[in-house]
C-alpha positions in Angstrom: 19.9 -17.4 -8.6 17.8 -18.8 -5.7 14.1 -19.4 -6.6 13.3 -18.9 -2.8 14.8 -15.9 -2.4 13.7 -14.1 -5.8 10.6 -15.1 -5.0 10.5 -13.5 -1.8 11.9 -10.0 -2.4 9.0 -10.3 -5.4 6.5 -10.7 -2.4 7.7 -7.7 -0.8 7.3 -5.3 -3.4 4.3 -6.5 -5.7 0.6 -8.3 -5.4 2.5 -11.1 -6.7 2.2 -13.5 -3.5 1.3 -17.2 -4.8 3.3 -19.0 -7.4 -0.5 -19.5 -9.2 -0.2 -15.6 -9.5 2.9 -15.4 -10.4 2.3 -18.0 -13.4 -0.8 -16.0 -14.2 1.1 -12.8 -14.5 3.7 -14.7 -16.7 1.2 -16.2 -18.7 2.8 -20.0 -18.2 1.6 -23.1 -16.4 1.7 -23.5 -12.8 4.0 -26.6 -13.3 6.2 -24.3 -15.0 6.7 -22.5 -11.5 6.8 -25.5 -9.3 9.6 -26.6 -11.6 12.1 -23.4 -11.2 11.4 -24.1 -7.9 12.4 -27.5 -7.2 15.5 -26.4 -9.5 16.2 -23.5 -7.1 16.5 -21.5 -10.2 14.9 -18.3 -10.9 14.7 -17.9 -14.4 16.3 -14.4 -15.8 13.4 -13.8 -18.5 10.9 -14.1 -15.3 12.6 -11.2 -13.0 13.3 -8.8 -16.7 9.4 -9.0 -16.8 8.6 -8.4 -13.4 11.0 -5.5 -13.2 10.0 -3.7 -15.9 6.2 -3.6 -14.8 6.6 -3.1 -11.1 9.8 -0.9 -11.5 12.3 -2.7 -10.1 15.8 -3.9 -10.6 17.0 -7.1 -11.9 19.9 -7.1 -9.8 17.7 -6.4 -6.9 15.0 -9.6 -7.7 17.6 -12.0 -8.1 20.6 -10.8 -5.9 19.3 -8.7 -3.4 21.6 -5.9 -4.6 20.3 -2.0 -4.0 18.6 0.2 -5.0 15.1 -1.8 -5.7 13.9 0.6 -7.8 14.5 0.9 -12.1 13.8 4.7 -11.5 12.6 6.6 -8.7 9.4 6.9 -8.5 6.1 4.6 -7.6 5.1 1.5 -8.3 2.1 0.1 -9.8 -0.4 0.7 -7.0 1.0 3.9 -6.2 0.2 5.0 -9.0 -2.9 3.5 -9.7 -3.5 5.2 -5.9 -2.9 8.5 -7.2 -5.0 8.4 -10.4 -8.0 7.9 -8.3 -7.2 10.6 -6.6 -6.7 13.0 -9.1 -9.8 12.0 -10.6 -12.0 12.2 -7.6 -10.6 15.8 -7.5 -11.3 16.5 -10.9 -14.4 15.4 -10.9 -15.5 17.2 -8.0 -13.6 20.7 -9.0 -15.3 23.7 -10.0 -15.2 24.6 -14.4 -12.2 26.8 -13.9 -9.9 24.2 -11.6 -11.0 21.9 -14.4 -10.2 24.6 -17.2 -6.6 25.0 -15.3 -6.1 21.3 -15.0 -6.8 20.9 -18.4 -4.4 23.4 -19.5 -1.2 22.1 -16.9 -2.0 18.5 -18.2 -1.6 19.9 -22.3 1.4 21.8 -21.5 3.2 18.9 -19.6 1.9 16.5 -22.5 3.7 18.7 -25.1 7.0 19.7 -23.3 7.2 15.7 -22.5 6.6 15.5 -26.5 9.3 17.8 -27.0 12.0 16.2 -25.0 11.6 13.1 -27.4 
């Protein structure tokens, strides 16, 4: 598919917003981008990587097709938002909230073991 247009629903979604970034995160040259892009090719191995760490779809990255997401749920910074949150909050909270967060974070942790 379309290197322009891959490239921009990527922008959209992830802190991927230069092609120097986008090499970076693929670990390949610069040239390597500036090539697919002169091609008008996005290559498939590029947008399976970049799905699977910002959640989104294939389909989505290269065709525009919905739903963007793999799974609901958050993406990268979102979640990274959210963990510095909840530890601000637990490191301000009192022994017992601690004690009770402890104890809600080992039960989750083992039914989620369980399901496997």
């Amino acid at each position: 598919m379309g290197f322009k247009d891959a490239f921009n629903r990527i922008r959209l979604e992830t802190d991927l917003q230069t092609q120097e970034q986008l090499a970076r995160f693929l670990g390949i040259r610069q040239s390597s981008v500036s090539g697919a892009k002169k091609r008008s090719r996005f290559p498939s191995a590029w947008a399976e990587k970049i799905g699977r760490h910002y959640n989104l779809r294939y389909e989505w990255i290269m065709q525009g097709q919905e739903p963007k997401r793999l799974t609901p749920g958050m993406n990268p910074d979102e979640t990274r938002e959210l963990l510095d949150r909840f530890w601000f909050v637990l490191l301000h909270a009192s022994e017992s909230d601690r004690s009770r967060v402890r104890s809600v974070i080992d039960r989750v942790y083992h039914e989620t073991r369980q399901e496997r």
